[in-house]
N, C-alpha and C positions, 0 to 999 in steps of 0.2 A: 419247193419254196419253204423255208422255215419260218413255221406261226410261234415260235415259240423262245423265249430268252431267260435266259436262269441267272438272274438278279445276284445269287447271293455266290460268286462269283469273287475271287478275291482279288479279280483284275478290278471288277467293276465296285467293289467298295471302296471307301473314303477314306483319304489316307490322314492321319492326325501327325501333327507336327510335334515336333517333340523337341525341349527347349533342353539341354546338357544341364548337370544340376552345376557345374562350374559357373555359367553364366549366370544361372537365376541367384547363385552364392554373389557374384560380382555386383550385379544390379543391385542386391538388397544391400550389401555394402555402400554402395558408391549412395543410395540412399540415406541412409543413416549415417553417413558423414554428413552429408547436405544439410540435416536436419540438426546436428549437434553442434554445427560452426554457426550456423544461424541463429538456434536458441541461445548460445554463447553469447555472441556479438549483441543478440537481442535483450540481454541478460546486465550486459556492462553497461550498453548503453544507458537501461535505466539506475543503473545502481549511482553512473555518473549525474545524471539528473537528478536521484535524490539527497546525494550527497552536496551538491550545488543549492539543491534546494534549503539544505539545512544551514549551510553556511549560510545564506541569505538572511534565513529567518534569524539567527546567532547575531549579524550585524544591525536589523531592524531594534533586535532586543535593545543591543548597547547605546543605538542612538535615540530610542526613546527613553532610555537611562539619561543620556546627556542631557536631553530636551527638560526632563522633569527636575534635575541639577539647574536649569538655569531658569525654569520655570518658579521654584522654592527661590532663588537667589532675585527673583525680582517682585516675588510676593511682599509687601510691607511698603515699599519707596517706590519713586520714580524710576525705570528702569532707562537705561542708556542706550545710546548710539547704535553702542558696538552688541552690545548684548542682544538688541532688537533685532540686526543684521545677523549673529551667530543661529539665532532662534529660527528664523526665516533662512537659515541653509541648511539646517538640521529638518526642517518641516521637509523643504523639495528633497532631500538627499531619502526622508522615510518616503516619499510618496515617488521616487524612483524604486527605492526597493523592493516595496509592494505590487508596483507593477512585475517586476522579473519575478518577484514569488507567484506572485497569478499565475506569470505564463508558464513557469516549470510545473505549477500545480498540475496547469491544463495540457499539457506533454506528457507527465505523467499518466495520467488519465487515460489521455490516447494510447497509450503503449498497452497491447493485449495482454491479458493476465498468462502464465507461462504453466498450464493445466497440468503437463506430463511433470513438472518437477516437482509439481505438488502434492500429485497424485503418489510419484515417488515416495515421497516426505510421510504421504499420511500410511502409506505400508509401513514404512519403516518403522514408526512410533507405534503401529497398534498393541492395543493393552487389552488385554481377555476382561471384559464386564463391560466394556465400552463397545457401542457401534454409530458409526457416522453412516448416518440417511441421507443428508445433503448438503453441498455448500456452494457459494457462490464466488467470485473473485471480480473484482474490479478496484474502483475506487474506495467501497467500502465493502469488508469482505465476512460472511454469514456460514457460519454454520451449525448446524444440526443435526440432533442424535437421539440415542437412549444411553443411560447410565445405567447399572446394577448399585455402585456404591456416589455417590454424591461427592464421600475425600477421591474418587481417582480423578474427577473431574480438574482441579487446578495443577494436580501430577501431569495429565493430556497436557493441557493449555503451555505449561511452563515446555514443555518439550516440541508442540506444535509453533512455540513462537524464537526457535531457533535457527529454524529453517531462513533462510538467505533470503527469498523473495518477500517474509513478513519482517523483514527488518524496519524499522521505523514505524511498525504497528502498534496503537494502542486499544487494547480491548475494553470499550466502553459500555458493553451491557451482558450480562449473562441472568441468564431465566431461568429456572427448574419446574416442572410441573410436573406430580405424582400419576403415574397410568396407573388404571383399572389393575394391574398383577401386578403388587407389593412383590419385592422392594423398588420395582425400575422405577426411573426418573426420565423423564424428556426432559432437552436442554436445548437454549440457543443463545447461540453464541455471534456478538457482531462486533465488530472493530473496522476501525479506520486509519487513516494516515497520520501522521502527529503534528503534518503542516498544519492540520485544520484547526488544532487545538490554538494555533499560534494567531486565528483570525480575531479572536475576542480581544488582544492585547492589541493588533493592528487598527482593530476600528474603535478603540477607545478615543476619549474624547478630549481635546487638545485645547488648555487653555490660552487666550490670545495675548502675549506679551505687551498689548500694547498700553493696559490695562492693569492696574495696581489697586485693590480694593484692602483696603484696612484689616477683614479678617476673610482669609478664603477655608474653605472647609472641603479636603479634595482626599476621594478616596484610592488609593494606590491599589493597582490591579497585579496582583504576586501570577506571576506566568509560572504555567503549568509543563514539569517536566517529565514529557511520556516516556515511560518504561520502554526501555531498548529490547527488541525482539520480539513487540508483541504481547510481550508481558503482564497480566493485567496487575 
């Protein structure tokens, strides 16, 4: 009777599967198509909604241009008929508007910030005395670093705000603060979208035609044109 069994045995070992490196070349492929038809399509899509978006805001502008044409044209006298009637379709025409800029706003928004093309982007620009520590992407987009020189810092900027996804970006705050080892700088940096710039001129405030006062005193709100790419 045998009390005894010898394990290491190369019947009795585990056999490991082994995948051809052709396949494992195929899979990573057929992946990374998936991945770059998707970031594409996901990529147009927003670029079509912010392009939509701007055109809206471009049209809001003009007719609150009209509105305040026929707001001056009926300061002084009694205003008419027909004027009263233009005024009140120009009102609901901006308060359709306003609604479709919300909701492209809010579509935008939803749509995930696209991290690998950015991440891209910030290889491609780096510049020896600069280093980026963090940043964030959304609707309003952040980031942060150290500098050596303080002049490379709007050199960065102008060339980080070329990149395709900060298109329609305006950079509304930059910070510098001196660290303990002279010469470096920490910085940060935040911008936003340039819809947003357009809400102050949208919820200005609408004098009612119906109404003719001897002397009105009205201060005109000059809309604010965000540097294209980012640009602060």
């Amino acid at each position: 009777m045998k009390l005894r069994v010898n394990l290491y045995q190369v019947v009795l070992q585990p056999r490991l599967e082994k995948m051809p490196l052709k396949q494992v070349a195929w899979l990573v492929g057929a992946v990374l198509v998936l991945l770059t038809v998707g970031g594409l399509w996901n990529y147009q899509q927003l670029l079509q909604q912010r392009q939509q978006a701007d055109l809206v805001g471009k049209q809001v502008q003009n007719k609150l241009k009209e509105l305040e044409v026929y707001q001056t044209s009926l300061s002084g006298r009694q205003p008419s008929l027909m004027l009263q009637q233009q005024a009140q379709q120009l009102q609901q025409s901006i308060g359709q508007k306003q609604q479709l800029l919300s909701y492209l706003k809010q579509e935008i928004s939803k749509t995930p910030p696209q991290y690998s093309q950015v991440l891209s982007h910030l290889a491609a620009i780096d510049l020896p005395g600069i280093w980026l520590t963090s940043f964030q992407l959304g609707q309003q987009q952040q980031f942060s670093g150290v500098v050596k020189d303080s002049q490379l810092l709007p050199q960065w900027l102008q060339a980080l705000g070329k990149n395709a996804l900060l298109q329609g970006q305006s950079f509304d705050g930059v910070k510098l603060q001196p660290l303990t080892q002279a010469p470096y700088l920490s910085f940060d940096v935040s911008a936003r979208p340039a819809l947003l710039a357009e809400e102050t001129l949208l919820q200005a405030p609408v004098i009612s035609p119906t109404t003719a006062p001897a002397t009105t005193q009205s201060t005109q709100a000059t809309p604010t044109t965000p540097a294209s790419g980012g640009q602060p």
